[in-house]
Each structure stands twice: as structure tokens, then as C-alpha cells.
N, C-alpha and C positions, 0 to 999 in steps of 0.2 A: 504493500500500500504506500502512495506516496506523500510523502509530507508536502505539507504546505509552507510556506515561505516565512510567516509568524513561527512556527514550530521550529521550522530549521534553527530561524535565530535564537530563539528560544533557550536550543539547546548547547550553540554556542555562546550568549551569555553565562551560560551556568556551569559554563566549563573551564570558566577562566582563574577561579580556584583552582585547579586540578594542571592549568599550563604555568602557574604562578609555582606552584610548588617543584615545575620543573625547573623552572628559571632559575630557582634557588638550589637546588639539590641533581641539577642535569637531568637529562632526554639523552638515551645515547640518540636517538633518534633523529634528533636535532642536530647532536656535533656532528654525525657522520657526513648530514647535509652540509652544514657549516664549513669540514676540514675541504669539502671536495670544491663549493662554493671559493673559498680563500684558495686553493690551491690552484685552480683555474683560472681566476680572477686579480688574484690577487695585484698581481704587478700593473695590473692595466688602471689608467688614467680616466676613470667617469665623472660625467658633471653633473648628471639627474638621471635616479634610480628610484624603482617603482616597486614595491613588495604587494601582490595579490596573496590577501589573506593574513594579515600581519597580526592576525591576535595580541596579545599583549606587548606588541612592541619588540622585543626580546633583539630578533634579529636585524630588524631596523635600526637598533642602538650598536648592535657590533659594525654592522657596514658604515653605520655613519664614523667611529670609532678610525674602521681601515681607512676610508675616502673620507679624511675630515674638511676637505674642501670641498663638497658632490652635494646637492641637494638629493635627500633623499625624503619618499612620501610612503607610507604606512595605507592599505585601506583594507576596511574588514568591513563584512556587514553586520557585527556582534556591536551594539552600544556599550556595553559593557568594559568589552576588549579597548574598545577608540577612547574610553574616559579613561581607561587605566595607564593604559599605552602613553596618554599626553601627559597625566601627572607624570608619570617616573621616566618617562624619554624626551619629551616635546622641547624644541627650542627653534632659534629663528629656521636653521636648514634642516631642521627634521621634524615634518609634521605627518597628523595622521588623521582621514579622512574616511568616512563611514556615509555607505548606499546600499538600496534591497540590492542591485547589480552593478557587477561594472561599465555596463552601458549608462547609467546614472552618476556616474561618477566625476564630480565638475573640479577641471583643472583651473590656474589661474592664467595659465596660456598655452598654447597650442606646441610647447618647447617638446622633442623628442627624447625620449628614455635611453640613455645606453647601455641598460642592463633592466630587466624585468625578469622575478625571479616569483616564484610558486613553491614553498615546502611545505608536503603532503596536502596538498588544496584541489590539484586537479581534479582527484577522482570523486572528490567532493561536491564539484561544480553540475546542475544537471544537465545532462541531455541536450535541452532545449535551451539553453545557457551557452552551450560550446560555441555557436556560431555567434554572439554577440562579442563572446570574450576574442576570437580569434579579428573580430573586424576590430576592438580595442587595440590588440596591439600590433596589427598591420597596419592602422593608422597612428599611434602613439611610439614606435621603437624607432631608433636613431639608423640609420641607412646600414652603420657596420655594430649596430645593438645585439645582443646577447639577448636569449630567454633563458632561464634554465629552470627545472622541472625536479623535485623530489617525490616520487611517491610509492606506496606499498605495489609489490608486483602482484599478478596475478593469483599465483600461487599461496602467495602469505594472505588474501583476502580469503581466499579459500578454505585455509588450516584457520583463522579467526573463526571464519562463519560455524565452521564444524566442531570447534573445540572454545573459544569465547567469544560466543557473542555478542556478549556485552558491549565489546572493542569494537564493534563496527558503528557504527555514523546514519542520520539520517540518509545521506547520499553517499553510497561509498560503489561506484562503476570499477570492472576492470578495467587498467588500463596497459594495453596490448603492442607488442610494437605495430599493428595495425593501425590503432589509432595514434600513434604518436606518428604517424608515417603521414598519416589522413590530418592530422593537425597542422602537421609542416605546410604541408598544398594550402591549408584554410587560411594558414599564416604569410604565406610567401614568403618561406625561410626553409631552409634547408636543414636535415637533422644532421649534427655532428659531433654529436657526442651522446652514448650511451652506455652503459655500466651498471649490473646490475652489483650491490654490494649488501652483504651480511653483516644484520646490525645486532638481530639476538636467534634469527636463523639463517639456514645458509640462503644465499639470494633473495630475500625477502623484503628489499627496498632498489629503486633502482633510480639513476642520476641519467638526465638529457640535458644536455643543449641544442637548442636552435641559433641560427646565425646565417647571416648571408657574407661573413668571413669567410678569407679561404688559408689564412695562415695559422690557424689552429693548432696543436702539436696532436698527434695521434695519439690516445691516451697510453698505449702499451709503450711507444716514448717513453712522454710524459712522466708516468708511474713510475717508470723504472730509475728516474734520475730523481725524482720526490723521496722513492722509500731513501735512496742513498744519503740525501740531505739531511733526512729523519734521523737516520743514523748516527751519521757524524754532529748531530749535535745532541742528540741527547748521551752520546761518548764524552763530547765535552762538558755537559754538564756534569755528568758522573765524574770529571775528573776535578772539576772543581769543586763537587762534594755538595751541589743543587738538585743531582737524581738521585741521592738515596732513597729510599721507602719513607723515611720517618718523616726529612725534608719535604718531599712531594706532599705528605699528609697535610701536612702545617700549613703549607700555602695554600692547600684546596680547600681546608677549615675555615682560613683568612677570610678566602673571597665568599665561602658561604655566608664568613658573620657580616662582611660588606652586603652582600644582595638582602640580607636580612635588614641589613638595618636603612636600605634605602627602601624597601616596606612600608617599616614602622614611619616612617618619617613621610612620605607620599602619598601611602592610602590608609593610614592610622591603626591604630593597636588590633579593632577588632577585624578587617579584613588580614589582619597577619595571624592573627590566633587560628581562626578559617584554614590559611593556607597550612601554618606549621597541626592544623587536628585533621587534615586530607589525608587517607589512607587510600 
């Protein structure tokens, strides 16, 4: 049965609890998107960047963070998410902006995107939705702009529905390299980059790029010169005595009591009790 569009919201307002407590205590689900996000992107030069679907802000705040000169803009259709999201992110270049659709969704000028990113949203999006989102960003991305895409494969919707399905979402579609393939045409962008990658099973989330770039690096490249970099520095940090286990504890503690206490300080005592009694 299909939800209605009040329901859908519905349910991600009341979910923002539950992405708050990730924000604080990690998503690997999120890093995975994030490491592959930075590691693609990272060195490239953007001026205005677009997140469909930005729930609480979270990853709006790291990009704006890497690109501190880039406008970047946040939209979700949850009221919840877009109030919370501006208390504890919002400033003059990073704002966030809330409609039932992306076809609703009013800029303050007609400027081109050169990066528009989606983590786990697409499959979210419905049906009847896809061709409005795809005239969005064939009219809205920058001549050599970037999409990129995170979402559950196939197969991991599959073992959810059969074993918890709690975890599944009013709109939760496969999404196939068929239709990533059908998307690219609706987009006039080319796929070039796909990976599927194991975040708590094997293959069970999987990473796209669109682009009408053609100097891309091939990710089996790519990959193979990131793990080496991986390496040698986390060598050196063990040598300088910042990768031991107890070390690595302390500072992840750190930044918990930080995202704690910008919380308590942003959305007040009793929306952090909430998050820190989410189970």
C-alpha cells in the first residue's frame, strides 16, 4: 500500500532522533558514503553544492568543512530535519531549505551545482518522482558537475525485507544497474562510476557517479593508490605513537563529548536526553 506524502514526512520527522544519535555515536553507513565521497572529490575545486535529502544536516556540515569557500545548500522534505539542521549547521554559505518535492524547491538564482550528491535517498524517492528529480538536475548541475549516488543494493533490501523489516522505509525501490543506467539517459550524464561496497554485509550498499567528465580515474586505479596512502599514514601515525588503540579511543571519546555538547547547546537539554535514551 502506498503512503501518502503527509505520512512519508511524517515519518521522517520522527526519525530525526534516531539520525541525531548517529551523528553522535557514527553510521558506518554514513562514513562508508563519506570516505568514498572525500576520496573522489576530495581535491577538486567546487563553488555551489547541493545535498538531496540532507536530514539533519550532518553531511552538509563536513562538505562545507572540506570546501570552506563553496556554497553549499541542504534540502529535505522532513520540517523537523531543516529546523534542526539550521540551528546546529546554518551560516551565511551553508543553508538549508525544505519542499513536498524537488521540483518545489526555490533557489535564489538560477547558479549551476558542481556537485549534487544523494546518500541513501534515491530509493527513497517515488516512482513518479524520478522524472521530476532527473529534469532538477539536468537543469540545475554545472556543464562538468558530478552526481553521486549512495544507496542499499538490491540484495541487502531483500535480506531486510525477509529478516527486519522494521528497517525498510515508506518508499524503499530496488535500485538496479538498470535503472541507474535509465537514470543517466533521464539525466544526460553519463555513469562512471560504480562500486558496490560492504558496510555490515558483503555488497550491501553500493556508490555511483554521474558526470559528463571524461578525466575520471578508473576506480581499480584509483583504489589501489588510496589503500597505499591509507597505509602509509596510518604507519606514521603508529610511529609517532597517535595509532595506538588507547590513543585512537581518547580522541573518538573527544569528539563524541564535542557533538554532545553542541546538542545540548543548539537544540536544548530535553531533545538530547531523547537522543542519548534512543535505543
Amino acid at each position: 500500500m502506498e503512503k501518502s506524502k503527509d505520512e512519508i514526512k511524517k515519518f521522517y520527522d520522527e526519525a530525526t532522533i534516531r539520525k541525531l544519535s548517529g551523528f553522535i555515536y557514527g553510521n558506518n553507513r554514513v562514513e562508508y558514503a563519506w570516505q568514498t565521497l572525500n576520496s573522489l572529490f576530495g581535491q577538486n575545486k567546487f563553488n555551489n553544492i547541493l545535498e538531496i535529502g540532507s536530514g539533519i544536516g550532518e553531511i552538509c556540515h563536513r562538505i562545507k568543512t572540506k570546501f570552506s569557500n563553496a556554497r553549499v545548500t541542504g534540502f529535505d522534505i522532513s520540517v523537523e530535519s531543516i529546523e534542526i539542521s539550521e540551528k546546529l549547521f546554518g551560516g551565511p554559505l551553508l543553508t538549508f531549505k525544505r519542499a513536498d518535492s524537488i521540483s518545489e524547491l526555490e533557489l535564489e538564482d538560477q547558479s549551476k551545482f558542481d556537485l549534487i550528491f544523494l546518500m541513501d535517498v534515491f530509493e527513497h524517492i517515488p516512482l513518479d518522482e524520478r522524472k521530476p528529480l532527473s529534469d532538477f538536475i539536468r537543469k540545475h548541475i554545472s556543464e562538468k558537475g558530478f552526481l553521486f549516488f549512495s544507496c542499499p543494493t538490491p540484495q541487502h533490501l531483500s535480506y531486510l525485507k525477509r529478516n527486519i523489516p522494521s528497517e525498510i522505509q515508506p518508499v524503499d525501490e530496488d535500485i538496479t544497474l538498470d535503472v541507474l543506467i535509465q537514470f543517466s539517459k533521464d539525466c544526460n550524464l553519463r555513469l562512471v562510476y560504480y562500486k558496490e561496497i560492504s558496510v555490515w554485509r558483503a555488497g550491501d550498499y553500493l556508490h555511483v557517479v554521474f558526470s559528463n567528465q571524461f578525466n575520471m580515474q578508473p576506480f581499480s586505479d584509483y583504489h589501489r593508490n588510496f589503500q597505499k596512502s591509507i597505509g602509509l599514514k596510518r604507519e606514521l601515525l603508529r610511529r609517532l605513537g597517535f595509532g595506538s588503540p588507547k590513543r585512537m579511543a581518547k580522541v573518538e571519546n573527544e569528539k563524541i563529548e564535542e557533538k554532545k555538547q553542541l546538542l545540548r547547546e543548539k537544540l536544548g537539554e530535553d531533545i538530547f536526553r531523547k537522543v542519548e535514551n534512543f535505543k
